[in-house]
N, CA, C and O atoms as a DFTB+ gen file, in Angstrom:
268 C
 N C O
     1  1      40.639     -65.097      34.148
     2  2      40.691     -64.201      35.283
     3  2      39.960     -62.915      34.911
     4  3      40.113     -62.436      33.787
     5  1      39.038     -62.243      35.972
     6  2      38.544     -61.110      35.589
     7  2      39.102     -60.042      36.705
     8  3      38.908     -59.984      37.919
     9  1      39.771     -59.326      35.930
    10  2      39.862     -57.758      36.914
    11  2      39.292     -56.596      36.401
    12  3      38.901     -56.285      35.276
    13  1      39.343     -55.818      37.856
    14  2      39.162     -54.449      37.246
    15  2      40.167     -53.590      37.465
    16  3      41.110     -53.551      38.256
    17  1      39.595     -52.616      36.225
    18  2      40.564     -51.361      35.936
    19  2      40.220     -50.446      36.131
    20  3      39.017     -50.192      36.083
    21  1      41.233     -49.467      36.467
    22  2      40.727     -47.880      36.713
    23  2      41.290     -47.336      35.201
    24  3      42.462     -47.647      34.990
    25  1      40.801     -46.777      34.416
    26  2      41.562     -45.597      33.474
    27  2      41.492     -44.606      33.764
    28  3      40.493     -44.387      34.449
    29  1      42.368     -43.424      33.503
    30  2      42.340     -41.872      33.492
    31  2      42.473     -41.460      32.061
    32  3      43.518     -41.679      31.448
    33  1      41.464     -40.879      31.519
    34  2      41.861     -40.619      30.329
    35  2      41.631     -38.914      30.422
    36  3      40.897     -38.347      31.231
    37  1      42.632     -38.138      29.159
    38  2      42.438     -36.992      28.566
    39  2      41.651     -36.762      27.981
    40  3      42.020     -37.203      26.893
    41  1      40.297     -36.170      27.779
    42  2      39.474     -36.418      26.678
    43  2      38.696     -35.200      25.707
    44  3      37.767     -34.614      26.262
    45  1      39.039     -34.792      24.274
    46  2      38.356     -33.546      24.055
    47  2      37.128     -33.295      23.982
    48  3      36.683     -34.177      23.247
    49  1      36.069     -32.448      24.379
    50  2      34.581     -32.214      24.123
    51  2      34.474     -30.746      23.797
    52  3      35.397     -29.943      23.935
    53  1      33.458     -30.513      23.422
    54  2      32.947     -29.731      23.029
    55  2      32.369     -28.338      24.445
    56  3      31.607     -28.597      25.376
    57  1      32.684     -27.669      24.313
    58  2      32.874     -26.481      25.415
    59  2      31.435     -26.304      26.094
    60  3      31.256     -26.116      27.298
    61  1      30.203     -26.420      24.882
    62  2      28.822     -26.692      25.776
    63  2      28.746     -27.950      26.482
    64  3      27.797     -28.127      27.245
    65  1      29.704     -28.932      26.312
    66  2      29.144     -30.078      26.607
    67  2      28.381     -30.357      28.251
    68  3      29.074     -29.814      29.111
    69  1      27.352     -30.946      28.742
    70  2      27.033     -31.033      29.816
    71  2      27.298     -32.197      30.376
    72  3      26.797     -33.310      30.220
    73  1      28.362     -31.702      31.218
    74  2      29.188     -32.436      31.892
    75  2      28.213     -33.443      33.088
    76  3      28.562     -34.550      33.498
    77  1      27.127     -32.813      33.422
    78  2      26.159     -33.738      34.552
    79  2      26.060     -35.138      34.423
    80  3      26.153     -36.021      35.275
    81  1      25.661     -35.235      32.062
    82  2      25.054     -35.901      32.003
    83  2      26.078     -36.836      30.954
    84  3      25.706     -37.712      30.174
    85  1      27.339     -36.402      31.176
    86  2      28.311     -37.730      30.237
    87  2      28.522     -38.846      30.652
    88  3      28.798     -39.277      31.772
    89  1      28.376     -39.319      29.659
    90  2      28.449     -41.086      30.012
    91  2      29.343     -41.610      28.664
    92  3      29.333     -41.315      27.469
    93  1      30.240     -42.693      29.642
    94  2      31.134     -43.600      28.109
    95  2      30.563     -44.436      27.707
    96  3      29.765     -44.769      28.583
    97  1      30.441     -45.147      26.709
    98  2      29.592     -46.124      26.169
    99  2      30.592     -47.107      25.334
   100  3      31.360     -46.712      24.456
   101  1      30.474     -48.187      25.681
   102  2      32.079     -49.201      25.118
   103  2      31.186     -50.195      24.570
   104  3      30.241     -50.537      25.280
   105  1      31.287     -50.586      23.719
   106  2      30.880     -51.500      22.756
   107  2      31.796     -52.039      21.495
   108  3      32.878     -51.526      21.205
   109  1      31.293     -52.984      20.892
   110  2      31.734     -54.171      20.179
   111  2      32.573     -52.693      18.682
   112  3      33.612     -52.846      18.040
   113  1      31.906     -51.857      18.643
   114  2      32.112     -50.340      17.461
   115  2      32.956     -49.589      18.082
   116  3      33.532     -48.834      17.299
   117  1      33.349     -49.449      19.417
   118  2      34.661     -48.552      19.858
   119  2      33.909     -48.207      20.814
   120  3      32.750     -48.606      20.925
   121  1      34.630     -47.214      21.831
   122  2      34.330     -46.384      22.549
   123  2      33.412     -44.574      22.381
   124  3      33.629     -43.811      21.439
   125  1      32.547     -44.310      23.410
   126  2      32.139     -43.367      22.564
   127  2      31.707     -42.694      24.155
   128  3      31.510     -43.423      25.127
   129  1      31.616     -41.344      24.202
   130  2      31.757     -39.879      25.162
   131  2      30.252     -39.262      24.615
   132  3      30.176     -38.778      23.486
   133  1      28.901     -39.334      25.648
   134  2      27.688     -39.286      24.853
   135  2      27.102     -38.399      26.125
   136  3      27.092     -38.864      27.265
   137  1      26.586     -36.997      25.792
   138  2      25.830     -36.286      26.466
   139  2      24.665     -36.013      26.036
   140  3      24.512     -36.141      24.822
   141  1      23.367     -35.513      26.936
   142  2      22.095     -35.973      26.303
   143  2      21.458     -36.552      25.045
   144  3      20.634     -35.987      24.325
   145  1      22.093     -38.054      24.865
   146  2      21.766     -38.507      23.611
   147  2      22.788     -38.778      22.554
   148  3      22.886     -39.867      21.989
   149  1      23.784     -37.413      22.232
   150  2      24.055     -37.214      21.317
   151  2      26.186     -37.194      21.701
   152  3      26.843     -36.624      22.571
   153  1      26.560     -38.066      20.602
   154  2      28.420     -38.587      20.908
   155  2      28.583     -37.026      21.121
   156  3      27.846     -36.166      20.640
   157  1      29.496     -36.858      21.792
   158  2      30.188     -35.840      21.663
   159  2      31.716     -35.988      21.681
   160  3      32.507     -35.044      21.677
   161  1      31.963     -37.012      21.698
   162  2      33.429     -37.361      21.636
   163  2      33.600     -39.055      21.173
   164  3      32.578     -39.680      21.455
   165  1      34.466     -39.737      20.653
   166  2      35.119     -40.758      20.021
   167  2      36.566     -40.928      20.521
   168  3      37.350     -40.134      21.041
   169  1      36.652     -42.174      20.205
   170  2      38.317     -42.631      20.278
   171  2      39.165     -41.408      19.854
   172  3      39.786     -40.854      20.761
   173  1      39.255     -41.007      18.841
   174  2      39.865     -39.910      18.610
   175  2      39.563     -38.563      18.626
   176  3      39.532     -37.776      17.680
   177  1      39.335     -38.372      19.841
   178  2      39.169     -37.370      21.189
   179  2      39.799     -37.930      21.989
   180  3      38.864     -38.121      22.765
   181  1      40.506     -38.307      22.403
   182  2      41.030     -39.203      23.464
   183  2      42.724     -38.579      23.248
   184  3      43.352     -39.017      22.284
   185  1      43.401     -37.552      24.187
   186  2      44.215     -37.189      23.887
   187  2      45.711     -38.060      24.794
   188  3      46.922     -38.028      24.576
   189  1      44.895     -38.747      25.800
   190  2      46.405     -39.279      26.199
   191  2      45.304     -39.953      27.599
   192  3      44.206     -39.484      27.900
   193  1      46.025     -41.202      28.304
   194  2      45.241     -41.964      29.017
   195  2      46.183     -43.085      29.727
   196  3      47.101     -43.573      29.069
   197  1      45.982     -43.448      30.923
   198  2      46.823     -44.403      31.394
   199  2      45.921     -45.419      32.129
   200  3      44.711     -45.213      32.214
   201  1      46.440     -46.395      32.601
   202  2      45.821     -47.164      33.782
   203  2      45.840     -46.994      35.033
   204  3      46.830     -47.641      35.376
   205  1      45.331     -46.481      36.077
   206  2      45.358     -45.793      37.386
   207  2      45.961     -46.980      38.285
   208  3      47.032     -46.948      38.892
   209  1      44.729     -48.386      38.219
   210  2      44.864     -48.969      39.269
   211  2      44.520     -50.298      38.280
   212  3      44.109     -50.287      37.119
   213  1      44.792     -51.292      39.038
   214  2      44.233     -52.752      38.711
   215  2      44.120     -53.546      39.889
   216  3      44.931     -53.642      40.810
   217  1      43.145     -54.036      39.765
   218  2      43.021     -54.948      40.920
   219  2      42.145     -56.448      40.787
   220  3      40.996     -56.730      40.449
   221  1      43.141     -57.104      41.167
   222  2      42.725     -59.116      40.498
   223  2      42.131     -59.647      41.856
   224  3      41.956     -60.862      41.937
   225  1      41.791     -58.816      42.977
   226  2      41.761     -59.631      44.407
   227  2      40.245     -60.436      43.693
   228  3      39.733     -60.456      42.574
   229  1      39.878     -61.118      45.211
   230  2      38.786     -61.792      45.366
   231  2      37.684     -61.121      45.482
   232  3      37.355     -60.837      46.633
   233  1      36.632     -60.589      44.144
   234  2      35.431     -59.513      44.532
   235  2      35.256     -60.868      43.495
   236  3      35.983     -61.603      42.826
   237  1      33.327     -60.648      43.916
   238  2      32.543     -61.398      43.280
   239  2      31.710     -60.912      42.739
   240  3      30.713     -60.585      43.384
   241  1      31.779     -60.670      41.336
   242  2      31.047     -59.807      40.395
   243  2      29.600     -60.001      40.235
   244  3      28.878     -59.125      39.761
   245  1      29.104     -61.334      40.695
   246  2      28.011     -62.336      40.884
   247  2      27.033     -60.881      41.893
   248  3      25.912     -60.410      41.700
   249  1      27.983     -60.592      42.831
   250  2      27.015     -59.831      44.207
   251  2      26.173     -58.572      43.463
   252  3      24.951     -58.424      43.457
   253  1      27.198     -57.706      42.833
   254  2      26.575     -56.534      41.938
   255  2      25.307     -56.790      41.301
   256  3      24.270     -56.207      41.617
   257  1      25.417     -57.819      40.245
   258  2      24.256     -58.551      39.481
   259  2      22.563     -58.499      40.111
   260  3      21.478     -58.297      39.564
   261  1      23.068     -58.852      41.816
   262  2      21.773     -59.276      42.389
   263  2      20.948     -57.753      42.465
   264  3      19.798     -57.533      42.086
   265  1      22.114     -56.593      43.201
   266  2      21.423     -55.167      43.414
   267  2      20.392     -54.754      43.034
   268  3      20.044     -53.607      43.316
């Protein structure tokens, strides 16, 4: 079965960080919090986090693919 998840996470950065351009990056090495280029945050930055939503209905992940 494939669903999706919403997370909310807490997360620490760095006070310049530019927020425009953060992006999470999840891979096979952990999770990682990356603004122009460069991590600015890791798993441990991650101060507290839950699951918002889940949802198992009938979406077909196939449709996205084609976009």
């Amino acid at each position: 079965m494939r669903i999706e998840v919403a997370v909310m996470m807490q997360v620490h950065v760095p006070d310049d960080t530019d927020l425009d351009d953060l992006n999470l990056e999840i891979d096979e090495t952990g999770i990682r919090f990356v603004s122009n280029g460069e991590t600015v945050a890791d798993v441990n930055s991650i101060e507290d986090y839950y699951i918002d939503d889940i949802d198992s209905g009938e979406y077909d992940w196939d449709e996205d693919d084609e976009e």
